[in-house]
N, CA, C and O of each residue as an XYZ file, in Angstrom:
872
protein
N     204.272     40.708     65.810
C     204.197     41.432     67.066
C     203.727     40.474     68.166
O     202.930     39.568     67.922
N     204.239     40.696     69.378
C     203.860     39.937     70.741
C     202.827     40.232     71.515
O     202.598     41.426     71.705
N     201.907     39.152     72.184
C     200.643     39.631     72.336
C     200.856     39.850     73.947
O     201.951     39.354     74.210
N     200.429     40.235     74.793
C     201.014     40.266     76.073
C     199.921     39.819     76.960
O     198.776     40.272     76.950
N     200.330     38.991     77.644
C     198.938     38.264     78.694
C     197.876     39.516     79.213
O     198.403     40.512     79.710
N     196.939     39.480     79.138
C     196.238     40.813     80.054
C     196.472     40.508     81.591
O     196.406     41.545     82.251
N     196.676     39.605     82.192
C     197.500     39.607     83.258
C     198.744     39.844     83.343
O     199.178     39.602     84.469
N     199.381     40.159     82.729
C     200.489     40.355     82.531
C     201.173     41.776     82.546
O     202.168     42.307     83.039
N     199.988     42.144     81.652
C     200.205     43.775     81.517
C     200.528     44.548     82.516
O     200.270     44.125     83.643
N     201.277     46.085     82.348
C     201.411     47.416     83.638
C     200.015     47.102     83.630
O     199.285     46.354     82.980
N     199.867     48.039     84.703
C     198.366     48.101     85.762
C     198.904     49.738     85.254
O     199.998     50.237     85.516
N     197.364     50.599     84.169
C     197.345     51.949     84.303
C     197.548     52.832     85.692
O     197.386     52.628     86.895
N     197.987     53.915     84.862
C     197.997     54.637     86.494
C     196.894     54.931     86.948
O     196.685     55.263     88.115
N     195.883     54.818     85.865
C     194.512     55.697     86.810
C     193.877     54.089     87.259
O     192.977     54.293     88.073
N     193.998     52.983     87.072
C     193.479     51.647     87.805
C     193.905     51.480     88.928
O     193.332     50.639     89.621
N     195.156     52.293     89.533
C     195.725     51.375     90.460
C     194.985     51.451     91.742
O     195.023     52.615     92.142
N     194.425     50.793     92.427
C     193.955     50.906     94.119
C     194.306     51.942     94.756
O     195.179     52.780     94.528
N     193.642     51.839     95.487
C     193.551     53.421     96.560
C     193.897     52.903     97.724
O     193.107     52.252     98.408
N     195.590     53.236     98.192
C     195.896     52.494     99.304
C     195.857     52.952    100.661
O     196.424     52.538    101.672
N     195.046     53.918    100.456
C     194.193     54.498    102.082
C     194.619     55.369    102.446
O     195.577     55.692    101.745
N     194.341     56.405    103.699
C     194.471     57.766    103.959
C     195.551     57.981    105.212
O     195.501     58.982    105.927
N     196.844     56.582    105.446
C     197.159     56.626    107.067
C     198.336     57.428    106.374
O     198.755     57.448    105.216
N     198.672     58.025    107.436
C     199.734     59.145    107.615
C     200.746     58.947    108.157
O     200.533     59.211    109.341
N     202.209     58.495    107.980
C     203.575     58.390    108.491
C     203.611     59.279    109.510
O     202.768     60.162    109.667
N     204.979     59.000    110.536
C     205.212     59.681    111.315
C     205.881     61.484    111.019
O     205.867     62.455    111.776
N     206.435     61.325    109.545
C     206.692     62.621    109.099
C     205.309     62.435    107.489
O     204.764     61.426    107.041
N     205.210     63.816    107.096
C     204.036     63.839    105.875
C     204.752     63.238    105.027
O     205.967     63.214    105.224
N     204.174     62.571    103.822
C     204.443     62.686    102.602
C     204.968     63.812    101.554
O     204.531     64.960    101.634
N     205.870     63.461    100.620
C     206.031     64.491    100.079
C     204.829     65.073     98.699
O     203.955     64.234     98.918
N     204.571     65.460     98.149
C     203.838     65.886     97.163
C     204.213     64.971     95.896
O     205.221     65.238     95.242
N     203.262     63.724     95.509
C     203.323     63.375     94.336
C     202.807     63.355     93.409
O     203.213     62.653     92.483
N     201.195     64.488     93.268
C     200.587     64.398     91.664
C     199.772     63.453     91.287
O     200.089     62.267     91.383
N     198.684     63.831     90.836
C     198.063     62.492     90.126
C     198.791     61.919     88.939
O     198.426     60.759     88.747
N     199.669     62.321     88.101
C     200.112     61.549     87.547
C     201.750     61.862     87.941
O     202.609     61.740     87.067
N     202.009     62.163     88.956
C     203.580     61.732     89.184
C     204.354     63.257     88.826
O     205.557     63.453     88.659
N     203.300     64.179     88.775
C     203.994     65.471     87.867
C     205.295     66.011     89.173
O     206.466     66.326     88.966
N     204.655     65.963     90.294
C     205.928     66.129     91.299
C     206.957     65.311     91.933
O     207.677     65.478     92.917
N     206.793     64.247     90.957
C     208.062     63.126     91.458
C     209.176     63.642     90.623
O     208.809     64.100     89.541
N     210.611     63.683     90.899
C     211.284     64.068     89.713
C     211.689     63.202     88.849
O     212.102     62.052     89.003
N     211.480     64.105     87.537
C     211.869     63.263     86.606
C     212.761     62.045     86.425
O     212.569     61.078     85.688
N     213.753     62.280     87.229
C     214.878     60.999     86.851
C     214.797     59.848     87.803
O     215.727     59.042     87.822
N     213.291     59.631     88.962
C     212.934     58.834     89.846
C     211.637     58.490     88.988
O     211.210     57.338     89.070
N     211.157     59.161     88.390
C     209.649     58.664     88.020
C     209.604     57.613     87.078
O     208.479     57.404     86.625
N     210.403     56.981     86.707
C     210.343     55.646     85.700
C     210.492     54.466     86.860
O     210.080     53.339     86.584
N     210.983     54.687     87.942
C     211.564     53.749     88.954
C     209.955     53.639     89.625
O     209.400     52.566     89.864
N     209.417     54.856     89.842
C     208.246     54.979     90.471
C     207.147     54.774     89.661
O     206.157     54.578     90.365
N     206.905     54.735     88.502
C     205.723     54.002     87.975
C     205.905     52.645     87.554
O     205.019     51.874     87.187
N     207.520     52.353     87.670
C     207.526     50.654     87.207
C     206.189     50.028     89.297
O     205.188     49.359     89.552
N     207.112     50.785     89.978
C     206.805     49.797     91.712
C     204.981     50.285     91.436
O     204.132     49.398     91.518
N     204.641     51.473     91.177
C     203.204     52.000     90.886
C     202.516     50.461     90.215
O     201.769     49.608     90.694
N     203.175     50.619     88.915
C     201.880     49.937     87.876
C     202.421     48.162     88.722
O     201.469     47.481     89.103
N     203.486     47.720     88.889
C     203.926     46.613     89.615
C     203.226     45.948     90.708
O     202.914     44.760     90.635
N     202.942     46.762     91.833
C     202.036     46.918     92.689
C     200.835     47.053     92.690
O     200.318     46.902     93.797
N     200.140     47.294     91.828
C     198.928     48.060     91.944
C     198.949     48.894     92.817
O     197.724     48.976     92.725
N     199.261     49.856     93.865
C     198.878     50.566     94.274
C     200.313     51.438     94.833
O     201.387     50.836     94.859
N     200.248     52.491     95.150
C     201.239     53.125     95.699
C     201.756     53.498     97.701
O     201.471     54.145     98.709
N     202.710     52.440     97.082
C     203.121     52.034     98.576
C     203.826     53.187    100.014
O     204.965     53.653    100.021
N     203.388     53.277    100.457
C     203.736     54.321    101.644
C     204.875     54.285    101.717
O     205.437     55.368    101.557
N     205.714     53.114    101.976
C     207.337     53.146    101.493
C     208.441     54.089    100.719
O     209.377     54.831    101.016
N     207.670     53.544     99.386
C     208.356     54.596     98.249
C     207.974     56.142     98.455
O     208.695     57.041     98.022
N     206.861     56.357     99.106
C     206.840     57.971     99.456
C     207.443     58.404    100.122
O     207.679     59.599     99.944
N     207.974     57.808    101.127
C     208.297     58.311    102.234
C     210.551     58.424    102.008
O     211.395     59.078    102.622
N     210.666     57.252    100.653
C     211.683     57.649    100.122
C     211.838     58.464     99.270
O     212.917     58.740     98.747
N     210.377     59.136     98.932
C     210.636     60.270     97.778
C     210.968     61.675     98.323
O     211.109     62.737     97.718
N     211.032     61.453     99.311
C     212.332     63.101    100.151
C     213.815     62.685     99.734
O     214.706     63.529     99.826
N     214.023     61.725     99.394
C     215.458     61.870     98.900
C     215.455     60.682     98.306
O     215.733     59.503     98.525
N     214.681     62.018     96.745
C     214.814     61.373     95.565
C     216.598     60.546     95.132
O     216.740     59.394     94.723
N     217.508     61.364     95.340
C     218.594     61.115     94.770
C     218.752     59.966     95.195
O     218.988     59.200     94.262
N     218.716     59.021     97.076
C     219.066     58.181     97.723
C     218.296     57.078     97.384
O     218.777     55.945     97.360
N     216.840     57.385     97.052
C     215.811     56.782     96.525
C     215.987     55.870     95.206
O     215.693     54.677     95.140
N     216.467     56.578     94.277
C     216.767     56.200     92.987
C     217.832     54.506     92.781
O     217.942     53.631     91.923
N     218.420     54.808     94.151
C     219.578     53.680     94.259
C     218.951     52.484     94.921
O     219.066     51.287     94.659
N     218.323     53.053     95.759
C     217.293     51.429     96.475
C     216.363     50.820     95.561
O     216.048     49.635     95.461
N     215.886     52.059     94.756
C     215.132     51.016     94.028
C     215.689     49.936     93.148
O     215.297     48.785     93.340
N     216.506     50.172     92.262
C     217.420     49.909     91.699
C     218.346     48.779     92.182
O     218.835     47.884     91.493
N     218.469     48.960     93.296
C     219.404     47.587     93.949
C     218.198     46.794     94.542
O     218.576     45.695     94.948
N     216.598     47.055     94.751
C     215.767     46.024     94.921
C     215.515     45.294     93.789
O     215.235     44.106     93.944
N     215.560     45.822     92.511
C     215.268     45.267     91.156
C     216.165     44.200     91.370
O     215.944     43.022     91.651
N     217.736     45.125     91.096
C     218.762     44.317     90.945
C     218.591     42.537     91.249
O     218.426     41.560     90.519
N     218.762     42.796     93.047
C     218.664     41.495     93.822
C     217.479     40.431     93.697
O     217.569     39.203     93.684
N     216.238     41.313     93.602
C     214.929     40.520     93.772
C     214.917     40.133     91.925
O     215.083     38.920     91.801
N     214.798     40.695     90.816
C     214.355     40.390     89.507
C     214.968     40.379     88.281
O     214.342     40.294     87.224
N     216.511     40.486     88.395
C     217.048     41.061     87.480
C     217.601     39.648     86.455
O     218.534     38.937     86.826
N     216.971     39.450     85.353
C     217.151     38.584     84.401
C     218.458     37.783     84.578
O     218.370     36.563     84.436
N     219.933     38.444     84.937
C     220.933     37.697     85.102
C     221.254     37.134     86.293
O     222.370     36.700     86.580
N     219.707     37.132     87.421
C     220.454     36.016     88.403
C     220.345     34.871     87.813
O     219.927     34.698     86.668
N     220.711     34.055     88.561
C     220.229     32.636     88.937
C     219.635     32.052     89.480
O     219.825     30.840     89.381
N     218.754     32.454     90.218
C     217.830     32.260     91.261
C     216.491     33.081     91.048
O     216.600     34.307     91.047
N     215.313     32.552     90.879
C     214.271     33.113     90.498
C     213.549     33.865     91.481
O     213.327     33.567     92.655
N     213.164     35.030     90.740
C     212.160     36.196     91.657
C     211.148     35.251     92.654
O     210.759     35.801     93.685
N     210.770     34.056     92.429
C     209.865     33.590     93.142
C     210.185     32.715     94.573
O     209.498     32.521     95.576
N     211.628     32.259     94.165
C     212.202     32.166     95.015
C     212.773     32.804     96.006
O     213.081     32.169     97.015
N     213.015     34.125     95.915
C     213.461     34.894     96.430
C     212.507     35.481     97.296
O     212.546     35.659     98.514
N     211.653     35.747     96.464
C     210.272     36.465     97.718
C     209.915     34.994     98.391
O     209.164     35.067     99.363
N     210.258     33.951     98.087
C     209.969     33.230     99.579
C     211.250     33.308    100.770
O     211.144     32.955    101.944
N     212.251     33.773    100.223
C     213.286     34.007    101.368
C     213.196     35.610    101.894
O     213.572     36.052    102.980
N     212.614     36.291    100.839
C     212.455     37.809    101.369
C     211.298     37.398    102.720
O     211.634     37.598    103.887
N     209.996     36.839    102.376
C     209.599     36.487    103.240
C     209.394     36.257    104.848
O     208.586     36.759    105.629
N     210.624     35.136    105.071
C     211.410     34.463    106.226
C     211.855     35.268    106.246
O     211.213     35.835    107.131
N     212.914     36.255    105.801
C     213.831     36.997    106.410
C     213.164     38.384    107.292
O     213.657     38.635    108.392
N     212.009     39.276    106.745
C     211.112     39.402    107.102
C     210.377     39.455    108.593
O     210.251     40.321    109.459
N     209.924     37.955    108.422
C     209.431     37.197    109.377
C     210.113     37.305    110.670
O     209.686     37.776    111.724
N     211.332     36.745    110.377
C     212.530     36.955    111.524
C     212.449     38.059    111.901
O     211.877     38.130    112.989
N     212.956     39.545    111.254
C     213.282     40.501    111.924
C     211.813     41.470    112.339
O     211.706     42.668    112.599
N     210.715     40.290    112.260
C     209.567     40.866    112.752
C     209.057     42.653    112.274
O     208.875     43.635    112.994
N     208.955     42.491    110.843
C     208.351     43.790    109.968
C     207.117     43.393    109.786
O     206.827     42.302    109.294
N     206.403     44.139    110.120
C     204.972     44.336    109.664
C     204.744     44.009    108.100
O     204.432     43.030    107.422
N     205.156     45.714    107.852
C     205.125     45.876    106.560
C     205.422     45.112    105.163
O     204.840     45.080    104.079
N     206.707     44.451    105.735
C     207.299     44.021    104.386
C     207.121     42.143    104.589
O     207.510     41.429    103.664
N     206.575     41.573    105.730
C     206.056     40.037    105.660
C     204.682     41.113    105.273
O     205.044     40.905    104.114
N     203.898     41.719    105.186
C     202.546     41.866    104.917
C     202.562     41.923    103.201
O     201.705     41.367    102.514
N     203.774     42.750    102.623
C     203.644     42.832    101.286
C     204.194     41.676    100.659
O     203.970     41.457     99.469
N     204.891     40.922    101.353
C     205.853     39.712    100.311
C     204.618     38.868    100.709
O     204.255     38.186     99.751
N     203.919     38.706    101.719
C     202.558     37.577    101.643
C     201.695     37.612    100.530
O     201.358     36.593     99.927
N     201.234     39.035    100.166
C     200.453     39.361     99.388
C     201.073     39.192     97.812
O     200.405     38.960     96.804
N     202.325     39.348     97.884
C     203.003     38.908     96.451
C     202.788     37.729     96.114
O     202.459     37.358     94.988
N     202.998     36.903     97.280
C     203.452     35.494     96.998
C     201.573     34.870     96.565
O     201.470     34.137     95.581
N     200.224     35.252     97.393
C     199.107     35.513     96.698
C     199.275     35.215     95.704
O     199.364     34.103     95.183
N     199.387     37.000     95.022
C     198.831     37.398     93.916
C     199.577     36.889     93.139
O     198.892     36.526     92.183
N     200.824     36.591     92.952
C     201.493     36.228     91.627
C     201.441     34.676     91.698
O     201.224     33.976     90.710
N     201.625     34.274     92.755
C     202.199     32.580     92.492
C     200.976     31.833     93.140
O     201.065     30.609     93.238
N     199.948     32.405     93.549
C     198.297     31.330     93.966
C     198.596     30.751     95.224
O     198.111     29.655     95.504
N     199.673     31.625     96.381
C     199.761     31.360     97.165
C     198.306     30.896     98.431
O     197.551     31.708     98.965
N     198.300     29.441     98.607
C     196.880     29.514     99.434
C     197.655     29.957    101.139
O     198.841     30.277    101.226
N     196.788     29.891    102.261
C     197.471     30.038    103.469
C     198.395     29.392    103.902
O     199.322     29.823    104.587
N     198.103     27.559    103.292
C     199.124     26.591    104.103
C     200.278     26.712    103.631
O     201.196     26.306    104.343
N     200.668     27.403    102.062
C     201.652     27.580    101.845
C     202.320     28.659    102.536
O     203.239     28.398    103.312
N     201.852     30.142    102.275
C     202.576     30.873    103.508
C     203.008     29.990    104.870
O     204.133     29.852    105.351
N     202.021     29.568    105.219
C     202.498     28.797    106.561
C     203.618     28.602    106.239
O     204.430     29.487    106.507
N     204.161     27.169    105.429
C     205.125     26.649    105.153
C     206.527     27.402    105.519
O     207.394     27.309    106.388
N     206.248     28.246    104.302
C     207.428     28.921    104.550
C     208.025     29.553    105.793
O     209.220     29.850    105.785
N     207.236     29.789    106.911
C     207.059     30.482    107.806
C     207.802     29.665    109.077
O     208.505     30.074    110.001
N     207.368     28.445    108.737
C     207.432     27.305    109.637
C     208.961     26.845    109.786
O     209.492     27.110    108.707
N     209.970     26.226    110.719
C     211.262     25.878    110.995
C     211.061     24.339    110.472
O     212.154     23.780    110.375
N     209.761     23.356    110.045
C     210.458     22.381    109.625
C     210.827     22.314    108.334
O     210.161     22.764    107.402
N     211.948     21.724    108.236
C     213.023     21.300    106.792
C     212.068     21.396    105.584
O     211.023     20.748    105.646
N     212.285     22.026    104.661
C     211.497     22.319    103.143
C     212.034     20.813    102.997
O     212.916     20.233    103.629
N     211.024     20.274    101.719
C     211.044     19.547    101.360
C     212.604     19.334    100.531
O     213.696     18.842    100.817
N     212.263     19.710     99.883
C     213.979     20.058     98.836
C     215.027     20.250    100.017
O     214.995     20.704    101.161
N     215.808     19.778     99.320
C     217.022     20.224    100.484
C     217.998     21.225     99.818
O     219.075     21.463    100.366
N     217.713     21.714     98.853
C     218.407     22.845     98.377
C     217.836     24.014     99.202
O     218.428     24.847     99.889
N     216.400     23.835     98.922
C     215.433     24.935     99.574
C     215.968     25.339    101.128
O     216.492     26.350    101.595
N     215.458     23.676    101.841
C     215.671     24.141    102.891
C     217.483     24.534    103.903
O     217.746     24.921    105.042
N     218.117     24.244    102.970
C     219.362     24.956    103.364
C     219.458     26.538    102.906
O     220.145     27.272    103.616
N     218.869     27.036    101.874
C     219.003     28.581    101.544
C     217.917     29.253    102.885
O     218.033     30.428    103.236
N     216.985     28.391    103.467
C     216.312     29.044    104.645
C     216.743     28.975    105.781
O     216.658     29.829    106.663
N     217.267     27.874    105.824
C     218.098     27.634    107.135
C     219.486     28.735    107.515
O     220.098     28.740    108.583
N     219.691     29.414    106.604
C     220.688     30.067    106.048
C     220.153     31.485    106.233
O     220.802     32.349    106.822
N     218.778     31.719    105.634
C     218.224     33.148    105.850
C     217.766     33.099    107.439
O     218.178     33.974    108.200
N     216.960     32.119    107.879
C     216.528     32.264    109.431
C     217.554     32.811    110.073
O     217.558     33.941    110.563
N     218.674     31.823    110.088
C     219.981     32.212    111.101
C     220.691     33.024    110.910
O     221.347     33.316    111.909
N     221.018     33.879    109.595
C     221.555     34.980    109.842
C     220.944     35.793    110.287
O     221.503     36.511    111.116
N     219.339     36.085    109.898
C     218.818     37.535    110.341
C     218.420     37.263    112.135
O     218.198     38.131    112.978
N     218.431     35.914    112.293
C     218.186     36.102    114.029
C     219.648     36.421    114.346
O     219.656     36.846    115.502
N     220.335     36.414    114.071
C     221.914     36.506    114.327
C     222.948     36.233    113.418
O     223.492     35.131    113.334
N     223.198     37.099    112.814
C     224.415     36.984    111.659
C     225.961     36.008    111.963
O     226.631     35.219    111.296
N     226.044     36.645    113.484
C     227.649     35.550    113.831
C     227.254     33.757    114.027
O     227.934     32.731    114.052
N     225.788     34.073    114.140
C     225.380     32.354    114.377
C     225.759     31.539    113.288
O     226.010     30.344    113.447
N     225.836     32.273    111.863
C     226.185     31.029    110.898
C     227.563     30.722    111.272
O     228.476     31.447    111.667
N     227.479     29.362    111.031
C     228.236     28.741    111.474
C     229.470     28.416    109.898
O     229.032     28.807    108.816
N     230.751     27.803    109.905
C     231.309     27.072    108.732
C     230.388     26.146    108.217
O     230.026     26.170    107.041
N     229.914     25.171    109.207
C     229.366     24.218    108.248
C     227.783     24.741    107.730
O     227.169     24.282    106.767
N     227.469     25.483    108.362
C     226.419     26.049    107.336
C     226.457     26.241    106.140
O     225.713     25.745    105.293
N     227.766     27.344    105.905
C     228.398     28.152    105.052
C     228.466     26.998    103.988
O     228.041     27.082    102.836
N     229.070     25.910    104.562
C     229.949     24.729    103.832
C     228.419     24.083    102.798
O     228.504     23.849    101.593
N     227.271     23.920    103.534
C     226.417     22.917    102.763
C     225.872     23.838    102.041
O     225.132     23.412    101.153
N     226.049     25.542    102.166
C     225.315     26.366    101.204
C     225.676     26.372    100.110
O     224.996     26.490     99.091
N     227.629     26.148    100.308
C     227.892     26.468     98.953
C     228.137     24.836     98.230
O     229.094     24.897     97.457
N     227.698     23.821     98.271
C     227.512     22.388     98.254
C     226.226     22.518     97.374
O     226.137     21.932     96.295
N     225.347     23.219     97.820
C     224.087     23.310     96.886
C     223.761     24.483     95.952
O     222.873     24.294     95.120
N     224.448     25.808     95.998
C     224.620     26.560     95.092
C     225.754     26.933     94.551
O     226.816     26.668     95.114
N     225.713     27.544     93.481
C     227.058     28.394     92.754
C     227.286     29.166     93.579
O     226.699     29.467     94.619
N     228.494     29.630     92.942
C     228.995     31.051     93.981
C     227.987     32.205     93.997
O     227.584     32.830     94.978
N     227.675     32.353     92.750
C     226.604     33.025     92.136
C     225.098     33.202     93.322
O     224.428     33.916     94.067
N     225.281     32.171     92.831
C     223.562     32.072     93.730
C     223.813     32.194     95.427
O     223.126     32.809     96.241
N     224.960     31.442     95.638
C     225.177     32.261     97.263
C     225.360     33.796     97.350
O     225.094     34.418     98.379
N     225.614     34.113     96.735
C     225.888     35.846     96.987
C     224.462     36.155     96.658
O     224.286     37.254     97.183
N     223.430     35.821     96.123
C     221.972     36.127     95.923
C     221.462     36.084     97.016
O     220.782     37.057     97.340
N     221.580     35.147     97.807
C     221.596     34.094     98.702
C     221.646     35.070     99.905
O     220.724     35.542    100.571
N     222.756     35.210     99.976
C     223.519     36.636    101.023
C     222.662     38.158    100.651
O     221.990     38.758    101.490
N     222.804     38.495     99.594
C     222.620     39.791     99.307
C     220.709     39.746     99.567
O     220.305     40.771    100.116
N     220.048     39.125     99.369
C     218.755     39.075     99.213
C     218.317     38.930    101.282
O     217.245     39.367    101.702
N     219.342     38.285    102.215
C     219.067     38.189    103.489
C     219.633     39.544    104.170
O     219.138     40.059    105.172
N     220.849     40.078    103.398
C     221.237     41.480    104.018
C     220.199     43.034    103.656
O     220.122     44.058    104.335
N     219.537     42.706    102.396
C     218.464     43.921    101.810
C     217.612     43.964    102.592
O     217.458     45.021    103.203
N     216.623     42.679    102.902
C     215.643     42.577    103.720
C     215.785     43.331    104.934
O     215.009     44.135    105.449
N     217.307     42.787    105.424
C     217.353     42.962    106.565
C     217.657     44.387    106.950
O     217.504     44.719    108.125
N     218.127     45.361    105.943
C     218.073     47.000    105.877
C     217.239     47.367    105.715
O     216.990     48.540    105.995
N     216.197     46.390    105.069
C     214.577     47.321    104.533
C     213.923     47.097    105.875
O     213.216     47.940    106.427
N     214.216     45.852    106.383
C     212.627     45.572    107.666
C     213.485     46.489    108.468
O     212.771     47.375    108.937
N     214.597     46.615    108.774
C     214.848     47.874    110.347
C     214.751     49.289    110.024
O     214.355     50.087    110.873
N     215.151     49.721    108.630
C     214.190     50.626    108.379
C     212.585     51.349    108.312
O     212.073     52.428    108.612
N     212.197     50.149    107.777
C     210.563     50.419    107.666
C     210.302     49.842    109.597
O     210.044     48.793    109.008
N     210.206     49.668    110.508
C     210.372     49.372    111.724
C     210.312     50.436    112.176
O     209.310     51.052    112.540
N     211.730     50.839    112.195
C     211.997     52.371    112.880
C     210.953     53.238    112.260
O     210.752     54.332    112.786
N     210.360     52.941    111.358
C     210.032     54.676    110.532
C     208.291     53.999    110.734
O     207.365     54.769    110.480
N     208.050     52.899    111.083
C     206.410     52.572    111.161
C     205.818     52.583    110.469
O     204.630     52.831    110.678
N     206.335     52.300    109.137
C     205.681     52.854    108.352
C     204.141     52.292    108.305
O     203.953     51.261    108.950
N     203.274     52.728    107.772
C     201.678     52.406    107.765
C     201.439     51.056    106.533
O     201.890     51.059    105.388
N     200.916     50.375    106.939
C     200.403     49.126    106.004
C     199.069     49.293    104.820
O     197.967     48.946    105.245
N     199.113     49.635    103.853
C     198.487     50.099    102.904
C     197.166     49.483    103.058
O     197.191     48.407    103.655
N     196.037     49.890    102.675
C     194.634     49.227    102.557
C     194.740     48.198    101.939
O     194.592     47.302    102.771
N     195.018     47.497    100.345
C     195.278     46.724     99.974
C     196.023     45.126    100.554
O     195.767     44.010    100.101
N     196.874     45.430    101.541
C     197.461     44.524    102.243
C     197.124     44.282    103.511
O     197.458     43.392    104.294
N     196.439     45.168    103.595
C     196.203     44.820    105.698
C     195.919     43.788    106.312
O     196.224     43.564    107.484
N     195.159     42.885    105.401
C     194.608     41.526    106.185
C     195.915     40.500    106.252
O     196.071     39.577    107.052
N     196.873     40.952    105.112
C     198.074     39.727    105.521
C     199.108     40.067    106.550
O     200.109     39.355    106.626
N     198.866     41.671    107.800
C     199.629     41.632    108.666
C     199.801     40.739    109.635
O     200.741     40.772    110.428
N     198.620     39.626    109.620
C     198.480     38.875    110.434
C     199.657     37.766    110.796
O     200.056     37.319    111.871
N     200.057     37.508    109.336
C     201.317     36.487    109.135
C     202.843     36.913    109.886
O     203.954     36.402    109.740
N     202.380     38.094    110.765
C     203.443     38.775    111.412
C     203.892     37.891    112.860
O     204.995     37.685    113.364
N     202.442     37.464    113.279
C     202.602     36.926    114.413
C     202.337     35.235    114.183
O     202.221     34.372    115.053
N     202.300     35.131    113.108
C     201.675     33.151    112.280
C     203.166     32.702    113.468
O     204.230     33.319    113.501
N     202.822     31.563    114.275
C     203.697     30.663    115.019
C     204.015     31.132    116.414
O     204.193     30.287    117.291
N     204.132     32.899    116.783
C     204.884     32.947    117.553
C     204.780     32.415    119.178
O     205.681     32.556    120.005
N     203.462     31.772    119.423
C     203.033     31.448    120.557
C     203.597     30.254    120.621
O     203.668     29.548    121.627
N     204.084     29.968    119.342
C     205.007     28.543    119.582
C     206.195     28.123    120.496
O     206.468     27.132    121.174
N     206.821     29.399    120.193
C     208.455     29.816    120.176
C     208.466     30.421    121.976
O     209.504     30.856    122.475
């Protein structure tokens, strides 16, 4: 039998953080201390992001009014961000979820991919910086998949051919469509969560700051 890191492990439901009392622009729907009013065929989706998270994100509530529509986002966030048959690693990706993010200026979702990049990968500040920052990643694989996320989400018609050209020079076809699909999700999740305001959980609040990291530059 396999022993499983205790870091590693789900986070119980009764451990998870208490992610504070702020209130969306419409209520929440009714979810239960243990999920008894989520429906059944969403609640496996919702205790994976629960125990995943540690805490329960204002987001996913506010998609639990339509459970049915709900069920599919989550599902295509797995997909893109973690799903064993990309090619491109979850860790990589939340550094382009990140930037992309960043660009379309979300609170919410540069506040939670900061805090990912934290908690899972020992992110210190200068690294957020990094990523944050327009000069060239070291790698030049890297910094063409960013150069690639910056400029589409400030403007999608801005990529250019030869952009296109050195992206697919450094990845598979494969990994460009990751590539793509991981800068177009973001970019439905941050104008969503935008429009809808959503509230920044207790747990994350101190990394909203990385919202405004540079802009007095620009």
């Amino acid at each position: 039998m396999s022993v499983i890191d205790e870091k590693d492990a789900p986070t119980p439901i009764d451990k998870v953080k208490d992610e504070g009392q702020s209130e969306a622009f419409i209520p929440y729907p009714p979810i239960g201390q243990n999920l008894e009013h989520v429906p059944i065929h969403v609640r496996p989706d919702v205790l994976y992001y629960l125990q995943r998270m540690t805490f329960f994100p204002n987001a996913i509530k506010l998609y639990l009014h339509v459970p049915w529509i709900a069920e599919h986002l989550f599902r295509l966030n797995n997909a893109i961000m973690r799903d064993e048959r990309n090619g491109l690693s979850e860790h990589f990706k939340y550094r382009l979820a990140l930037l992309a993010s960043y660009e379309n200026e979300c609170p919410y979702c540069v506040s939670h991919h900061a805090c990912t990049l934290e908690r899972r990968w020992g992110y210190a500040d200068d690294k957020v910086a990094k990523v944050l920052e327009e000069e060239p990643a070291a790698d030049e694989r890297e910094a063409v998949a960013m150069e690639f996320v910056r400029t589409a989400s400030r403007n999608d018609a801005a990529v250019t051919d030869e952009l296109r050209a050195r992206l697919a020079q450094h990845f598979t076809p494969q990994e460009v469509m990751e590539i793509v699909l991981v800068t177009g999700f973001w970019k439905m999740y941050n104008m969503m969560h935008v429009a809808m305001a959503v509230p920044i959980e207790d747990p994350v609040q101190e990394y909203r700051r990385w919202v405004e990291h540079g802009r007095e530059k620009k």
